[in-house]
N, C-alpha and C positions, 0 to 999 in steps of 0.2 A: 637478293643480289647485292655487291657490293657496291656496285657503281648509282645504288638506283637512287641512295642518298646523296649524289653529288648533284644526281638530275632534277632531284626535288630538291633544293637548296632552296631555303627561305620560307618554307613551311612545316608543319611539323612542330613537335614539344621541345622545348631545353633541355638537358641535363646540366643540372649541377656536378655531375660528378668527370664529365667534359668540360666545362669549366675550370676545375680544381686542377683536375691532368693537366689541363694544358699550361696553364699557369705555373705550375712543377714544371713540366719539361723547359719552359722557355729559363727559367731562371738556372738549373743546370745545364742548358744547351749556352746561354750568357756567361756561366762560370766556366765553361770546357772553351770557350773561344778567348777570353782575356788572357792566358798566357802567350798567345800566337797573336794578337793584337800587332805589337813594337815590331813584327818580319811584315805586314801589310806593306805593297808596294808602295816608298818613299815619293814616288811622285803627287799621290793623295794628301798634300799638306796644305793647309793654310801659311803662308809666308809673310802676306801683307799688313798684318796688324801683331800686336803685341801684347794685349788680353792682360795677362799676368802680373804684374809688375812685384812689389815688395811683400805682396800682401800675407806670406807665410809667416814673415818675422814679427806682425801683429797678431800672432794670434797666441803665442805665449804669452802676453800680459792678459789677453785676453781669457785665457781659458783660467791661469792662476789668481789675475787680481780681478778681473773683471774689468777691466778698463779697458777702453776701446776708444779712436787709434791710438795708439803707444808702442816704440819699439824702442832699440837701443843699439848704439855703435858701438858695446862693449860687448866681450867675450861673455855667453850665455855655460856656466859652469856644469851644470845640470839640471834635468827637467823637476824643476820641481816649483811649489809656494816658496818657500822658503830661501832661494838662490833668484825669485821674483823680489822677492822684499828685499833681498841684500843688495840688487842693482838699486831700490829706488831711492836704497839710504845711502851706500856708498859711491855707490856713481851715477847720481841726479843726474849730472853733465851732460854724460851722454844719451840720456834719451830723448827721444823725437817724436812727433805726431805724425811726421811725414819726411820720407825720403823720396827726393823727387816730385812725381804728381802723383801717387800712389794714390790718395784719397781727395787728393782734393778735386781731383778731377773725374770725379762720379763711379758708378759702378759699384758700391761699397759693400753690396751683400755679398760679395764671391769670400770675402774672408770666412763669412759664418759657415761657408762650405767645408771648411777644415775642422767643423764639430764633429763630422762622422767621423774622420778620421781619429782625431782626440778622444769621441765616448767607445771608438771602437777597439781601438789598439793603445789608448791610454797614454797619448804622448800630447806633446804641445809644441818640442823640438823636430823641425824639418816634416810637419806635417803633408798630409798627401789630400790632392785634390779625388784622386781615384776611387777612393770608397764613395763617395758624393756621386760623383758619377756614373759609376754601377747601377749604385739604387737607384738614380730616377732612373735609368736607359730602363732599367730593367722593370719598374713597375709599371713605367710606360708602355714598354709592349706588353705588359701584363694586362692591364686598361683599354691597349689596341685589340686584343684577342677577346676581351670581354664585351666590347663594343657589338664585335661580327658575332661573336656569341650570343648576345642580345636578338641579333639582325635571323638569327638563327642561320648563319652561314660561315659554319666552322672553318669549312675547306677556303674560302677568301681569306678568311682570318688566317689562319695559317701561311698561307701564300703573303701576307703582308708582313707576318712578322719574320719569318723564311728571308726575306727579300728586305725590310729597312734593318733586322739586328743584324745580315751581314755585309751591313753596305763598309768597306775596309777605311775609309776617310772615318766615318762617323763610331766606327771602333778604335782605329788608333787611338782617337782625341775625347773617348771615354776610358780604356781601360790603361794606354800606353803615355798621353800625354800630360803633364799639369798644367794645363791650361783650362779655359773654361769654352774652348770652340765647339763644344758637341753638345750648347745645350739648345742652340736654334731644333735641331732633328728632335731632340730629347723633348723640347714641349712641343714640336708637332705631331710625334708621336701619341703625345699623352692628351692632345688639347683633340685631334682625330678620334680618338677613341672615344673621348667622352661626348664626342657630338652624335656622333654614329646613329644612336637611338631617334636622333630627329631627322636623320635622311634615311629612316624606312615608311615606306608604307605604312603599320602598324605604330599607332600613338601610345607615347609612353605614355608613364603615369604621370598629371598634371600638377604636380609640381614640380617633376624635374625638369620642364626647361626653365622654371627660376631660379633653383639651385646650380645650374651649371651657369645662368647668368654673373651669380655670384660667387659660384667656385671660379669661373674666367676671369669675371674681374678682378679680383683678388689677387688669384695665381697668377696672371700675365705681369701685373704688376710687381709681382715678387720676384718674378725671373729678370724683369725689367733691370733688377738691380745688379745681376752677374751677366746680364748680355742684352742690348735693344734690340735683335733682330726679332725674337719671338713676339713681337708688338706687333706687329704686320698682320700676327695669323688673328689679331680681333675681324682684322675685315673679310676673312673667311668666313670667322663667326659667324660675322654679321649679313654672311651672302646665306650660310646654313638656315639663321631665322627667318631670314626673309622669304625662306621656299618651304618654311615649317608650316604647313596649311590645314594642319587640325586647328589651328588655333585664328581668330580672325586676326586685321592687319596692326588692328590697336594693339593688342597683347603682344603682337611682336613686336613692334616699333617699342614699347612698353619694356619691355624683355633684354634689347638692344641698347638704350636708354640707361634702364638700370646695370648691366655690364659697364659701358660708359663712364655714368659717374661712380660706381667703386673703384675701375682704374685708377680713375683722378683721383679721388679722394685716397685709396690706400697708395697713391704716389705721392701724394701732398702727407700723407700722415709719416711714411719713411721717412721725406724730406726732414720734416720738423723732427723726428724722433733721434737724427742721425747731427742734424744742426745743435738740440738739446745735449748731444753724447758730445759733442765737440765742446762746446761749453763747461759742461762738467767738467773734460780732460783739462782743458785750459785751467780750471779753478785749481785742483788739483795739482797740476804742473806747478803754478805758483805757490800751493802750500808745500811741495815735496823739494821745491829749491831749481826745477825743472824751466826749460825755455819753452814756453806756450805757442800755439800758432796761432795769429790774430790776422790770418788772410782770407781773401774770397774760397770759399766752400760751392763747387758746382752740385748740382744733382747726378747730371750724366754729358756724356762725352761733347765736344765741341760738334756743330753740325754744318755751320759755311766751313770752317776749316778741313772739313774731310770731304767737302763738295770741292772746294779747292783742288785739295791733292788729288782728287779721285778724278778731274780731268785731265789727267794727263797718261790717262791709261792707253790712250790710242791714237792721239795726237799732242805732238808739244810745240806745235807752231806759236801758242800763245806764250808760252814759258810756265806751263804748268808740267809738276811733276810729282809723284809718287813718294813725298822729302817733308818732314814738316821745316828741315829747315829754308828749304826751300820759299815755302809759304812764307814763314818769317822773313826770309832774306827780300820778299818784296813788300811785305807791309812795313819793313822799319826805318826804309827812311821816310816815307808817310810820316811815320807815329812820331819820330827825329823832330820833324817840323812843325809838328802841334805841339810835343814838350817838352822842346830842349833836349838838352843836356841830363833830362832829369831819369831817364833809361838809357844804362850805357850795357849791351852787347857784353857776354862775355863769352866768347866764342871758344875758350875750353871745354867749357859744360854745354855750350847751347843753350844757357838760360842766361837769363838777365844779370848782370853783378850786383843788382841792386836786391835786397832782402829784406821780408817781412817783421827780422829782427833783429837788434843789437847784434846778437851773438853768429850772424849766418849762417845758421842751421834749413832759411828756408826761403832759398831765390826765389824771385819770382817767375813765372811763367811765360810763356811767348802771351797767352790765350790769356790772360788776364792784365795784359797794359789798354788801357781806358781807352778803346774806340778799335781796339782789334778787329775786331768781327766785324764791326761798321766796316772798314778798308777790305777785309776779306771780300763779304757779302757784295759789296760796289763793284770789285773786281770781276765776279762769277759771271750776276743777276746781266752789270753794262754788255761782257765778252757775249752773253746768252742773247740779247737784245739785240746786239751791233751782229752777229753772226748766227743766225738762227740754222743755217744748213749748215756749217759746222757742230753745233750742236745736235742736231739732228743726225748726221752722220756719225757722232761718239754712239749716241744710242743705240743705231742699227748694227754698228761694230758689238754694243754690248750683248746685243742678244744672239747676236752671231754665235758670240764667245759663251754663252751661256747655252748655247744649242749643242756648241761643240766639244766643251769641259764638262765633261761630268764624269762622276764615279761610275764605275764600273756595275752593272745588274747582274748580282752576283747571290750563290748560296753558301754560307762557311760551314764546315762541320768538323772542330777541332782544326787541324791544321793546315786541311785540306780544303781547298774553293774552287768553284764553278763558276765562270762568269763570262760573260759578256759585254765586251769593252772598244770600243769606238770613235771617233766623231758622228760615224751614222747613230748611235743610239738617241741621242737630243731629237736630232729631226724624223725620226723614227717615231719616238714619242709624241711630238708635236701632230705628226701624221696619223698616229694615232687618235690623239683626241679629234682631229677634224672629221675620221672615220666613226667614231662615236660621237659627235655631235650632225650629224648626215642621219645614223638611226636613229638617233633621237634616243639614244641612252643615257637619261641627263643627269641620271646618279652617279654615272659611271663619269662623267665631263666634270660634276659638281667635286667628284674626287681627285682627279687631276688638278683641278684649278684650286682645292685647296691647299695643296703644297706650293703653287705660284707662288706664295709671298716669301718663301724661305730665299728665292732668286731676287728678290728686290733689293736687295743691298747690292749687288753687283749691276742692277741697272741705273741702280739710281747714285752710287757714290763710286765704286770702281770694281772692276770684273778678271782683273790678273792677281797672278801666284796665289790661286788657290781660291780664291773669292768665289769663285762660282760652283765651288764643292759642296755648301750648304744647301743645294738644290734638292726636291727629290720627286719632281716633275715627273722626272722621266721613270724612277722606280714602280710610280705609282701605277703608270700606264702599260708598262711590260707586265705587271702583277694582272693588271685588267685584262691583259690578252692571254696571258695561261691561264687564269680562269676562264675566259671566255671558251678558249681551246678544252678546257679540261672539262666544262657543262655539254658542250658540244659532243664531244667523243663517249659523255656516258649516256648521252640521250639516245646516239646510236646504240650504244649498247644496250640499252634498256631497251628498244623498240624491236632489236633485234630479238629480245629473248620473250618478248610479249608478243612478236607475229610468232612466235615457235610454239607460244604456250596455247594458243587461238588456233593454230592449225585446222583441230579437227571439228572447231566449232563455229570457225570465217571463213570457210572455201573462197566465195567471192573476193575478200581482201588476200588471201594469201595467194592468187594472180599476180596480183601487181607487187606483191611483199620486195622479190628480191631487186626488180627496177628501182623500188623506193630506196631500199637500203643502198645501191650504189651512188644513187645521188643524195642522199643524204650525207654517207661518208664522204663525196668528196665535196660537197658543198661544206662540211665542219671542216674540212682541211682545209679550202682556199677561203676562206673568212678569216684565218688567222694568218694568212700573210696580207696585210693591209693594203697594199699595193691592187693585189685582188679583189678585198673588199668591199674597197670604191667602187671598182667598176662594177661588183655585183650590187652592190648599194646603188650605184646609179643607174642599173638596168631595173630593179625594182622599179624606182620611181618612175621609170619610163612607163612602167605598166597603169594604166588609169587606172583609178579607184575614186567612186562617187559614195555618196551616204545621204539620207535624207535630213540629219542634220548629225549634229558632235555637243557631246557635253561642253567644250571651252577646248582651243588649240592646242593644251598638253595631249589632246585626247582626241587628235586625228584621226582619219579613218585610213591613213597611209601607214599608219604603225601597223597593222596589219601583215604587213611586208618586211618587219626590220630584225627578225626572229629572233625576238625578246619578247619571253610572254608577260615579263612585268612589266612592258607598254601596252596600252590598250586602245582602242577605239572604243569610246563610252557617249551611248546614246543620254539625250538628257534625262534626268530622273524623271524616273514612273513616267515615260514615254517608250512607244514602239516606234520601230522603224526595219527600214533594208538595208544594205551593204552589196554594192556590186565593183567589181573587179570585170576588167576588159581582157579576155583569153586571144593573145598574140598566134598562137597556136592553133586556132581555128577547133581542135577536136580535147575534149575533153571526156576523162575515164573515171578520176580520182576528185572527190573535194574534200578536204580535212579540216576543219573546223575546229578551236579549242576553244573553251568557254575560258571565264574569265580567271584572274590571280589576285583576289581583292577579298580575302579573308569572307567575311559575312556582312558585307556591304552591294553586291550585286551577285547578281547571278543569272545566267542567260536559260530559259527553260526550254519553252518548243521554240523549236526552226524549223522552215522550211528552206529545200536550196532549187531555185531554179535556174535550167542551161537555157540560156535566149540566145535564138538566132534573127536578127532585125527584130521588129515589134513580137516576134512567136514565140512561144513556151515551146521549147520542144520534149522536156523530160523536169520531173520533180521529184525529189524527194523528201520524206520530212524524219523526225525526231527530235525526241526527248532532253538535251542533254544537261538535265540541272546534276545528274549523277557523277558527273566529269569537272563540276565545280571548283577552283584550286586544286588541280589535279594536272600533271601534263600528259595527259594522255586527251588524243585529240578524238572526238566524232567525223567516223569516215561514210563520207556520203559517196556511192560505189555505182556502176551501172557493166552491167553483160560487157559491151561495147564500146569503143569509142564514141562520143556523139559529137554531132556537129553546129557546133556552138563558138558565138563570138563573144558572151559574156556570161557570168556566174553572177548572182543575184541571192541570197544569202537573206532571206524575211524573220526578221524577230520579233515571235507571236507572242509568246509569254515570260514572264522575269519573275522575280524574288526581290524582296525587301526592299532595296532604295533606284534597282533599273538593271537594264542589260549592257553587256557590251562584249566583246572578244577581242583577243590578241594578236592573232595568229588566225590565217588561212593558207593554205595550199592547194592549190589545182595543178591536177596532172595530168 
């Protein structure tokens, strides 16, 4: 049957050669959507920041001479070595290390982005961010599909990569923009997939969670240099090792640790290697007759200053605005009065008149007059202190806005989209995770909460024109409900074709077959409107459910009720026990039992189930079912008649390997 794989989802062998497919389709299904990229609805834009600055024009000395920063105020004749060498002889003058804050104000790896572009279509003249950004978007979701592929659940993987390659913000600003805004999505994508393996069940092979310590540390850091937002997702990371439980808490913390300090250190080694490159240029400049830059060199962007500006996204009682020259226009007669005369404003450029050299090729900065950031920082920290529910209301405004700005949940295919676009969709999502943290689906919550941090820059610096489009909260949580929807609907399916197939060999069950199937279908249909959910979620819980004891609280005996068989109630190893449930119902026909989803690690053997009325046994029945092991097919425990009983009682006589437990019960 076709659906019967979507029902067994998460067990079962790999294919390589579903793998490979997939991996092709995604990357021509990426090449057929970039030319319909630039008609994505215009309001999907990032407006608040400026990402890009000059950094194209260094990248022709760069690819020719090797040198790096370096550009020039002279007409560029043709792309070539040779018309590189003829600027450096005949017109020194006008080359520069920096126009503007280009470089000196952090960020500096987005230039080496313009290599694909250069090794790709062989230019250096007016190079393109686009091809850079192709290829990760796209090896990313290649890496996201090989994850679920891992997890052996093709059909999610699909649905996620379906659902983040056609989110229309995060395509424009890969295939349509030269900017570097799409690359927060682009290492969530890619940093998602590569964790994958350690939020299943089944443990990878021991040493990959120290190689991804190391691929994370590393790469985070690398991306660090074309964008800080993707810095956030370590603490995802670091929420993924922390719930990685094949391994004890030393090796994670161990694991966590090491991620850690390669950050640091491959961000101290950029630092140094970019400060090293600056110095060269400088040496150089002075042998080729050139004007050097002998200023302050940041790492990366200014951070009270955009706390600064970023409070005035929802209130400007305090005189905070969205302006850097605003910020300025209040630190400087501050800065006036500590020195003089000695920084004079020059309010054509907005930079200081004052310059790093003889020749003024290189004003200086707002963000680099001596006590800046002190006067910023005093500003924020004292307005934060002296008015704390002002502050606290910015915040609540921010998540409003970040509930209520999102991208559209959408599918593209060529030029054509499907989507679903709102202010409900944010708290839809939200409402979502709280309906899956109630069943206690906590890989399904652990995957939500790992896109959280793509939204932290709009909570924590400002959350207008576009800030809050880096989110993908809510993608991830609408993917988690058509899955949910689409497991649901084939397990009907399946069950329906398995009472058909049993017919002539389950009399007894095939009584109750078509009752079951009506509530089962419409129980998968009102689960997936979450509104329903709940209250079916909180009528479960109404229902008592006792156990004689639990492995440890992931491993309630209320998960029973939350129909997800890859929750379990697990008794303690190499222990028996019972499981009873309270029949609200008074009469009971049906009890459906599934054993467990835990590979070859437990396995439930004999049962008994008895119907109790007060302290009396009124009916029992028993079986076998280690045969239904990792299997969803459940053990139907069946009787002639209705009986009259106030509780199910559920005894587990014998186990396999390390204990028993079960996921799933039904009484009917």
């Amino acid at each position: 049957m076709l659906v019967a794989p979507v029902a067994r989802e998460g067990v079962g062998a790999r294919s390589a050669l579903t793998l490979l497919l997939g991996a092709l389709l995604i990357v021509v299904w990426q090449i057929s959507l970039a030319p319909h990229a630039a008609k994505t609805d215009a309001k999907y834009r990032v407006t608040a920041a400026s990402g890009i600055n000059q950094e194209s024009r260094a990248f022709f000395f760069m690819r020719h001479l090797g040198i790096f920063p370096l550009m020039t105020r002279a007409v560029i004749r043709e792309d070539t070595r040779a018309e590189a060498e003829r600027q450096v002889r005949e017109q020194s003058n006008d080359l520069l290390m920096d126009d503007g804050s280009t470089f000196r104000s952090g960020d500096r790896g987005r230039t080496y982005l313009y290599w694909v572009d250069g090794l790709w279509r062989g230019r250096a003249l007016l190079p393109s961010l686009v091809p850079a950004h192709a290829l990760a978007f796209s090896l990313a979701l290649c890496a996201l599909w090989a994850g679920f592929w891992w997890q052996r659940r093709p059909l999610l993987g699909a649905l996620f990569v379906a659902v983040l390659g056609s989110n229309p913000w995060q395509l424009f600003a890969t295939y349509a923009q030269e900017n570097v805004f799409s690359w927060p999505i682009t290492t969530f994508v890619l940093v998602l997939g590569l964790c994958l393996p350690l939020m299943d069940k089944q443990k990878p092979a021991r040493w990959y969670p120290w190689l991804l310590a190391v691929l994370l540390g590393v790469g985070v850091a690398t991306v660090r240099t074309i964008r800080s937002e993707p810095v956030m997702l370590l603490l995802s990371v670091s929420l993924v090792y922390a719930g990685f439980r094949h391994v004890n808490w030393r090796r994670r913390a161990a694991m966590v640790l090491l991620m850690g300090v390669l950050f640091a250190g491959t961000n101290k080694l950029y630092d140094r290697l970019f400060v090293r490159g600056v110095e060269q240029t400088n040496a150089w400049m002075r042998r080729v007759g050139g004007t050097p830059y002998n200023g302050p060199v940041r790492s990366f962007h200014e951070v009270w200053h955009a706390l600064y500006c970023g409070l005035g996204d929802h209130d400007k009682t305090l005189g905070y605005q969205w302006n850097d020259v605003a910020a300025f226009a209040y630190a400087y007669p501050i800065l006036r009065a500590r020195h003089g005369d000695r920084y004079q404003w020059n309010t054509a450029i907005n930079y200081l008149a004052d310059t790093y050299d003889s020749a003024g090729k290189y004003p200086i900065f707002w963000a680099e007059v001596p006590g800046y950031h002190d006067v910023i920082r005093d500003k924020v920290v004292g307005d934060i202190k002296r008015n704390p529910r002002w502050f606290a209301t910015i915040l609540a405004k921010r998540v409003g806005t970040i509930l209520e700005k999102t991208t559209p949940v959408s599918v593209a295919v060529g030029a054509k989209r499907y989507q679903l676009e709102g202010e409900w969709v944010g708290p839809a999502a939200l409402l979502a995770l709280i309906v899956f943290a109630f069943m206690r689906r906590w890989r399904w919550v652990l995957l939500i909460v790992f896109a959280a941090p793509l939204s932290s820059q709009a909570l924590i610096v400002y959350s207008l024109h576009g800030m809050t489009y880096y989110g993908c909260f809510h993608l991830v949580a609408f993917v988690l409900i058509a899955y949910a929807l689409a497991r649901a609907l084939a397990r009907v399916v399946t069950r329906w074709s398995t009472a058909s197939d049993a017919q002539s060999d389950a009399p007894a069950v095939e009584r109750g077959v078509w009752w079951d199937r009506v509530k089962t279908a419409s129980g998968a249909v009102m689960a997936m409107a979450m509104l329903v959910s709940i209250g079916r979620h909180l009528a479960d819980r109404a229902v008592a459910v006792r156990a004689s004891s639990i492995h440890s609280q992931p491993y309630h005996a209320r998960n029973v009720l939350d129909s997800d068989l890859d929750s379990h109630w697990f008794l303690p190893d190499l222990q028996l026990g019972w499981l009873e449930l309270a029949v609200p119902a008074g009469r009971v026909r049906v009890v459906r039992v599934w054993n467990v989803h835990n590979n070859a690690f437990h396995c439930t053997g004999d049962v008994s189930v008895e119907l109790r009325q007060g302290a009396r046994v009124v009916a029992t029945s028993r079986a076998n079912m280690t045969a239904l092991c990792n299997t969803d097919t459940p053990q139907v425990f069946s009787w002639p008649a209705p009986v009259e009983a106030d509780r199910v009682r559920i005894n587990v006589e014998s186990f396999s390997i390390h204990g028993a437990g079960i996921p799933q019960v039904r009484v009917e």
